[in-house]
C-alpha positions in Angstrom: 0.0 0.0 0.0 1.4 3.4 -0.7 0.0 7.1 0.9 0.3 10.0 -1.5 -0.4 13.1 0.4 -0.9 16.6 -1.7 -0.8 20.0 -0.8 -2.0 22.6 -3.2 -4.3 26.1 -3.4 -7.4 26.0 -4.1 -8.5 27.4 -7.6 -10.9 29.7 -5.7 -10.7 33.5 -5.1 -9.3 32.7 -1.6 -6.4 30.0 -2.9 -7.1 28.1 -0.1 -4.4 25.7 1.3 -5.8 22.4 0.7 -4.4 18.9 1.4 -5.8 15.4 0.2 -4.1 11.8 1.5 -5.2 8.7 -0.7 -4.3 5.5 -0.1 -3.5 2.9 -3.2 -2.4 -0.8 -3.5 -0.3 -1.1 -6.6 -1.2 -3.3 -9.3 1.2 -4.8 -12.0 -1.1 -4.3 -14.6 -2.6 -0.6 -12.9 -1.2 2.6 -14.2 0.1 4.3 -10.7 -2.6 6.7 -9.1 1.0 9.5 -10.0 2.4 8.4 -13.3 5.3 10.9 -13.5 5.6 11.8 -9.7 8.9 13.7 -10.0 7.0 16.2 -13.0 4.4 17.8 -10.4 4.9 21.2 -10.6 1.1 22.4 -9.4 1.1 20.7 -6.1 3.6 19.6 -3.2 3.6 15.6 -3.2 4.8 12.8 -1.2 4.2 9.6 -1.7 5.2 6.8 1.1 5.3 3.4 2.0 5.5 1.3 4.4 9.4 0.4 3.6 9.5 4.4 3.9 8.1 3.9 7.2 11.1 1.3 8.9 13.4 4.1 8.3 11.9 6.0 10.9 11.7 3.1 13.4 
């Protein structure tokens, strides 16, 4: 399972700071839920995993 959490403005007259997590289970055959992760220039990303999460351990 990997956690992708976003941060972004909102397209409103306010720009709002907004923030969505979503939670996936890769598939071989599944295009990711972030294709081209590194090329996201509208929003701050991260995307984690549990191997991410040993390192903190």
């Amino acid at each position: 399972m990997k956690a992708y959490v976003s941060l972004f403005f909102a397209d409103t007259e306010e720009a709002l700071l907004t923030s969505n997590v979503t939670f996936c289970t890769p598939l071989p055959d599944v295009r990711p839920y972030i294709p081209d992760l590194e090329a996201v220039t509208d929003a701050a990303v991260a995307e984690s995993s549990l191997e991410d999460c040993s390192a903190w351990s």
